[in-house]
C-alpha positions as CSV (number, residue, x, y, z in Angstrom):
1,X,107.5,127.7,112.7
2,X,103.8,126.9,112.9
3,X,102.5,123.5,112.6
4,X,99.0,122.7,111.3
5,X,97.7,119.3,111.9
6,X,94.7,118.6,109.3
7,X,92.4,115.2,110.3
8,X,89.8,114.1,107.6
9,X,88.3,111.1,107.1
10,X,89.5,109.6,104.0
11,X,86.8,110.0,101.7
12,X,87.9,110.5,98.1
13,X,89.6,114.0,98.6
14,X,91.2,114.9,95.6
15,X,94.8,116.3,95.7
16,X,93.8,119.2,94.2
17,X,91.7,119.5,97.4
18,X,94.3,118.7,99.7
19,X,96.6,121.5,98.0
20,X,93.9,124.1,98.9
21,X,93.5,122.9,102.7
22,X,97.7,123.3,102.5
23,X,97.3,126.8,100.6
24,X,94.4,128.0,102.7
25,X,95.6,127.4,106.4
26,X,99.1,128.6,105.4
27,X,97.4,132.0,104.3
28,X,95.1,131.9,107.4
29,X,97.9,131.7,109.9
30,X,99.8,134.5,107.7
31,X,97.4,136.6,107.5
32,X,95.9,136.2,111.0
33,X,98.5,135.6,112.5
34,X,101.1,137.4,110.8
35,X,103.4,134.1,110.7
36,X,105.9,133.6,107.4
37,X,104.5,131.5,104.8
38,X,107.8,130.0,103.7
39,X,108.0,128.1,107.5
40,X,104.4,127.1,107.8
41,X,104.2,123.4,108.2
42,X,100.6,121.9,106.8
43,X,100.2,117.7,107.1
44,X,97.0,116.1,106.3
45,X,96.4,113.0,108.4
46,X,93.4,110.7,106.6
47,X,91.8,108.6,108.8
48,X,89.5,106.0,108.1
49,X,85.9,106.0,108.5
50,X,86.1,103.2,111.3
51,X,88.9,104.4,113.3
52,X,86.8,108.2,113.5
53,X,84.3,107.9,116.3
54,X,81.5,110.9,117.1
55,X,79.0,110.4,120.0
56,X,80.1,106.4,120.5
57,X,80.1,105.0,117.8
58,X,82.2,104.9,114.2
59,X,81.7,107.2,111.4
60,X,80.8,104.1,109.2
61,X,78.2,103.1,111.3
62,X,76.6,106.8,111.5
63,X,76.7,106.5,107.6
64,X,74.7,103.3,107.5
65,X,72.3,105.1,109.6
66,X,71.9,108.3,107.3
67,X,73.4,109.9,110.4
């Protein structure tokens, strides 16, 4: 049973965004990887914008920055 762990920041993404992510990795993995749709396990883990940190310091701040 595959597993797929999706990490975004939590941005606004709509539902009917988050249902393609689910869609899209499930078809990936079966048809990459031949694995059965009907076991594929796809969670979406929204993080927010200070507790997601790229090259020391937090998403937020890179924002302010126009980063």
């Amino acid at each position: 049973m595959p597993f797929v762990n999706i990490k975004i920041t939590n941005e606004g993404v709509t539902p009917e965004k988050k249902a393609q992510l689910i869609a899209g990795a499930t078809r990936l993995l079966q048809e990459v990887l031949g694995k059965n749709p009907q076991t594929t396990v796809v969670v979406i883990e929204e993080v927010g914008t200070d507790s997601w940190g790229i090259g020391g310091e937090t998403v937020s701040e890179r924002r302010k920055r126009g980063a």
